[in-house]
N, C-alpha and C positions, 0 to 999 in steps of 0.2 A: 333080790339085792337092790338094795337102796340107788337111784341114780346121783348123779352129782348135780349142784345147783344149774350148772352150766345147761342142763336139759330141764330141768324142774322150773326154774323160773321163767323160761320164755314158754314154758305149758300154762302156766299162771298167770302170765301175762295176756295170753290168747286165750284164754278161759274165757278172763274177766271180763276182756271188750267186747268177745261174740256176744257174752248173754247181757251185754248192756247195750249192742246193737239192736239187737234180732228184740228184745223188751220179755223180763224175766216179770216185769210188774204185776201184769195181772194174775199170775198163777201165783206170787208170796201172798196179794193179798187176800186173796182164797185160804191160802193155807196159815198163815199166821193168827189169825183168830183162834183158828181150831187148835194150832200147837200151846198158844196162851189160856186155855179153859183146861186144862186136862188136870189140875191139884188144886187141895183146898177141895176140895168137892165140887169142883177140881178149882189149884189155885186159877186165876185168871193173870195177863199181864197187859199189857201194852197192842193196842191199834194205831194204825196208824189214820190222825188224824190231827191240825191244829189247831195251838191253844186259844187261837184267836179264831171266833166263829164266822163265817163267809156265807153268802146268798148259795144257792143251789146252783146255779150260773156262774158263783165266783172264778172258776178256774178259764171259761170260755170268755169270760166280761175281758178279766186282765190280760193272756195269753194267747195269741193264736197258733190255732193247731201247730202252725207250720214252722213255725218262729224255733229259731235256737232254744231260746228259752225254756222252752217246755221239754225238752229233751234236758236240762241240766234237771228242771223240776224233777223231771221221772226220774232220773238217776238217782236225785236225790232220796227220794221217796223209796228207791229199790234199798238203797243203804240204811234208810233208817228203819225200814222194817226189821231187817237181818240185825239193827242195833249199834250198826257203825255209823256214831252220828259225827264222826271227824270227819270221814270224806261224805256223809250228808251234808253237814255243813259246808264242805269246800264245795258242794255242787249246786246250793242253793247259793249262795255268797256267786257263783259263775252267772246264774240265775238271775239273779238283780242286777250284774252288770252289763249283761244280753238284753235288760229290759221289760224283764219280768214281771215288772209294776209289785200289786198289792200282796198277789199271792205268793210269789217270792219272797216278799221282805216277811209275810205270814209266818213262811214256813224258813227262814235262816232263825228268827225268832226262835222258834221252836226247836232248832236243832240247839242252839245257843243255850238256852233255858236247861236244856237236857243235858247239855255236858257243863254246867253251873257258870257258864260265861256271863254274870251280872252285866259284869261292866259293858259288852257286846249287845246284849237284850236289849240294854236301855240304850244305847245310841241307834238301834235298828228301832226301837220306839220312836224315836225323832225323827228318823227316815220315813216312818209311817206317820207321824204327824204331820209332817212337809209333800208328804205326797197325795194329802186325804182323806185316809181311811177314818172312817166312821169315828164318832167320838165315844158309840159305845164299846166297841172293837179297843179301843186304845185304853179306856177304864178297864177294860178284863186285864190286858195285858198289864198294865202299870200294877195292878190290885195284886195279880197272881206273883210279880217279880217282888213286890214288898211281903207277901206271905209265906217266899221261900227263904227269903234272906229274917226272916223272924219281924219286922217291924209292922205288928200287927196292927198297932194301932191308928201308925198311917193307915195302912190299907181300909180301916174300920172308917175313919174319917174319911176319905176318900169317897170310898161304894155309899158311905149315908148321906152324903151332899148331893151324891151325882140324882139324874133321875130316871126316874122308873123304865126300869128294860129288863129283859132276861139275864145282860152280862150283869148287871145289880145285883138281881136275886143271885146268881150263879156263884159270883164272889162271896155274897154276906152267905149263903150255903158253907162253901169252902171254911170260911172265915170261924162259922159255930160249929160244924164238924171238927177241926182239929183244935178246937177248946171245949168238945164235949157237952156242948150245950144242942144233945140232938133233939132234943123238939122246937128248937127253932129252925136248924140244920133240915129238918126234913120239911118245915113248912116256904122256907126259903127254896126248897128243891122243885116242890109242888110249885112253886109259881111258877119255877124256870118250865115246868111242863106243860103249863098253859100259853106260852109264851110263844112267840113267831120265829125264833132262832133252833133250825134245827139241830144241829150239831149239839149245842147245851142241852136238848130235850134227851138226848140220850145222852149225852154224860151225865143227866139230872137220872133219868132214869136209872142208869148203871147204880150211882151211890143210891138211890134209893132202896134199890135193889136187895142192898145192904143189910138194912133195916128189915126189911122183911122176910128174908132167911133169920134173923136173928129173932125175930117174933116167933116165928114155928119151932122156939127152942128157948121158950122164956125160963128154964133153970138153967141154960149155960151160963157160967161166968162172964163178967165184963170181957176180958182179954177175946173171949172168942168172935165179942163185938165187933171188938179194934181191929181184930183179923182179919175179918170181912169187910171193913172198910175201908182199912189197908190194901187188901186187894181192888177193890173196886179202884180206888184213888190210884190205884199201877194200871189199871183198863181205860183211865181218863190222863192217863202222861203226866200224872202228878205224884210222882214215887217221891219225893223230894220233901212232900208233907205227909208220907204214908211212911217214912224212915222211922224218924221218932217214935211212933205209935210202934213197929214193929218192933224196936228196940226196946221198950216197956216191957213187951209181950216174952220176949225171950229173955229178957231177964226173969219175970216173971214163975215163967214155966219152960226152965231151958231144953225140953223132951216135945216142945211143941210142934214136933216136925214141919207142918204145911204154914206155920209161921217162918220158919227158917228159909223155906222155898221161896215163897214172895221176898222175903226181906232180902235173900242173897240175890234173885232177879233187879229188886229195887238197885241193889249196887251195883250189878251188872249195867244197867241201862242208862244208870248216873256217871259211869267210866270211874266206879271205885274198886276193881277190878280184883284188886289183893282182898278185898274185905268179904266181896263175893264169892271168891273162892272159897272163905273159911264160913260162912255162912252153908254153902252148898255144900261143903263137905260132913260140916255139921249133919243135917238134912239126911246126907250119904249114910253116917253112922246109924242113923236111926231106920231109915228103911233104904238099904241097901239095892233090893228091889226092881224100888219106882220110877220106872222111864223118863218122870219127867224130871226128877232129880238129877239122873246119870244125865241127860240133854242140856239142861242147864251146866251143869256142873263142866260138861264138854265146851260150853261158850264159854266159860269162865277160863281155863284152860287156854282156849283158842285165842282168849283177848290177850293173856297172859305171854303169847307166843311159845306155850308149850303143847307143839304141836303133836307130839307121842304120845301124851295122856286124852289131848283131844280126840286123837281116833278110836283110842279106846274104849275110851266111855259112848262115844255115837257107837262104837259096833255093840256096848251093853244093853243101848236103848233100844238099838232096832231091836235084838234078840229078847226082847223083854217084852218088844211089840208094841215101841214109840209111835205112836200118830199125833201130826199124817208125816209117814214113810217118806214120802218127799221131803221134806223140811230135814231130815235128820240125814238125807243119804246126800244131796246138795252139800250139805256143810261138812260131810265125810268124806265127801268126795274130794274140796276144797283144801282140807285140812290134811288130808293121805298125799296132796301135790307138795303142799309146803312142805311136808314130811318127808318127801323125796319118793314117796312111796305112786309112782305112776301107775301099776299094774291094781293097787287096789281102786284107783281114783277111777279109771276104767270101768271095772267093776261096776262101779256107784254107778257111773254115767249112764253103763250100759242096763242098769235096773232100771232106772229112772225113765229110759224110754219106752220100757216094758208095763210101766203106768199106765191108767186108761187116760189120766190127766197130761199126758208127756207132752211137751210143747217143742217147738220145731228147734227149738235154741237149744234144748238140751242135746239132740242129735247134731249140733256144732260144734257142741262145746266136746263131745264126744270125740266125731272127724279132726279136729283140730287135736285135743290131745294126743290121739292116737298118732298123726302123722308127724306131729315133733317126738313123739317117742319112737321113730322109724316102724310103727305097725300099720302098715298102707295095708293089705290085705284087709284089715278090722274097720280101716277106715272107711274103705269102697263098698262093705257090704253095707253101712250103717249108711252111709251116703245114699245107695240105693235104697234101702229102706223109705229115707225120710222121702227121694221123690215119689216112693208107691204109697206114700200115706198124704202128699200134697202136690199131686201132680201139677198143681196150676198155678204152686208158689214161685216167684224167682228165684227165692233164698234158696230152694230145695235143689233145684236147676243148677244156680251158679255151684253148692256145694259139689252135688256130683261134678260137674263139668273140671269145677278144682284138682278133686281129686283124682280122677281120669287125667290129667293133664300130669299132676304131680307124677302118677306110674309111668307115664308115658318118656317122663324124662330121665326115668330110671335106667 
């Protein structure tokens, strides 16, 4: 039986802050690669990385370790993986006011860009001209803000006057890719891969990538082109110029299935939420199926706030044999709490630490649900657990001790 909000949301509440204490970071970004390559052969989607390219150093140069800052950053970065770039945004925007410097304003930029905050991009460009950043850093970003908003031409004039760097070739890449002009597009790509900017060299690489699935298949049709480059352009956080092209494609060939997959992801990740959903349903009709359909289709739902359909469809994926397992049982877990539903969120949590990958937050976020849902007994044995799997952690320590304390006042 469904509990009432009254228990559900301070479960949700203590959810969220443990695994944003204890740091859920580096096990999303393990897994989110893997969950965005699985369609399309298989579609691809979104990394997390930004639009503006930074030294190998850049995060250690701006931030120190220890500084608030970097804790909004991470936060940030844990949100924008999962795709909620609303409270990425609020955590980077905390970020730059903590003192974050370059890589903050880098990454508000980018979360802004992604939820189509023009007007936002370009006064956080200002911030970043006022504070330094690179003149070629600030040609990417001015180039990429005029190529989503359609004013090509500036952008064109722009990247031709500037001079010679990877963010150049990067933009005038972009610029003949989605005007079809790809033998300049790839020769433009090629430079950016000779180039000293890493981050461009694999997003050069990704789109290039493009082009060469598409050569091992010189009788497919144009559309299957666009497809693949659409995808690529979703792997590079540029769904915003990968829309259009998809929209072609499904008009084109409305049975296109793994066109529909990307293009309903593309809306999903731009916060066009209603259109994604009908994209991924689309998708749905055609192969009923495929894990990664029912998964997507489950965030579309979830951004939706309907959160009934969202459980649903995650428990289709897993049972279809979604990977990675993790990524789909995290956000089923999530979505069974808002659902009121505690004893399946449970569940989840409690698979999740049965992973070889489980990470010590998941076993808090565990303890903590369980004892707002008055199951102490569930929580003491999981508590002990985590201290037998991290004897020499605090986190583990304090958790038992917590809970031990919690029975004791029973």
């Amino acid at each position: 039986m469904p509990l009432s909000p009254r228990v559900t949301i301070p479960v949700a509440a203590a959810v969220i802050c443990v695994a944003l204490i204890v740091g859920l970071l580096s096990w999303q970004l393990r897994t989110t690669r893997a969950t965005l390559t699985q369609s399309l052969t298989p579609v691809s989607t979104s990394t997390l990385t930004t639009p503006l390219p930074s030294n190998t150093s850049d995060t250690s140069a701006d931030i120190d370790s220890g500084d608030v800052s970097l804790t909004h950053v991470r936060a940030g970065d844990l949100f924008a993986l999962r795709g909620q770039w609303a409270n990425a945004e609020k955590e980077y925007q905390a970020a730059v006011s903590a003192g974050g410097g370059l890589t903050a304003l880098r990454k508000l930029a980018q979360a802004e860009l992604q939820r189509r905050d023009v007007r936002s991009a370009r006064t956080t460009l200002e911030q970043l001209q006022r504070s330094g950043a690179r003149p070629e850093d600030l040609l990417l970003l001015e180039s990429i803000i005029d190529l989503r908003t359609g004013e090509l031409e500036k952008a064109r004039s722009l990247l031709t006057a500037a001079p010679d760097s990877p963010q150049k070739h990067y933009g005038l890449g972009l610029l003949a890719l989605i005007g079809s002009d790809h033998e300049t597009a790839k020769k433009e790509l090629t430079l950016v891969l000779s180039g000293w900017e890493t981050v461009l060299r694999s997003y050069a690489r990704a789109l290039l990538s493009a082009y060469e699935e598409y050569a091992l298949f010189p009788q497919s049709p144009p559309i299957h082109l666009m497809t693949l480059l659409s995808r690529a352009l979703a792997e590079v956080q540029e769904c915003e110029l990968a829309l259009p092209m998809l929209s072609q494609v499904t008009r084109t060939q409305d049975d296109y299935r793994d066109a529909w997959i990307v293009e309903g992801y593309c809306e999903l990740t731009t916060e066009r939420n209603q259109e994604a959903l009908s994209s991924l349903e689309r998708a749905y009709q055609l192969d009923p199926e495929k894990p990664e359909t029912q998964y997507f289709l489950a965030r579309a739902y979830s951004a939706l706030a309907d959160h009934g359909n969202a459980v649903t469809f995650l428990q289709y994926a897993l049972q279809n044999g979604f990977e990675p397992e993790a990524d789909a049982r995290q956000l089923l877990a999530e979505e069974a709490l808002s659902a009121g539903n505690v004893t399946l969120a449970l569940d989840q949590y409690n698979a999740l630490t049965k992973l070889p990958q489980s990470a010590l937050a998941t076993y808090s976020t565990f303890v903590n649900a369980a004892l707002t849902a008055g199951k102490n007994q569930e929580a003491l044995v999981k508590a002990e657990e985590a201290m037998q799997r991290w004897p020499n952690e605090k986190i583990a320590k304090d958790l038992l001790e917590s809970v031990q304390q919690r029975l004791k006042q029973l």
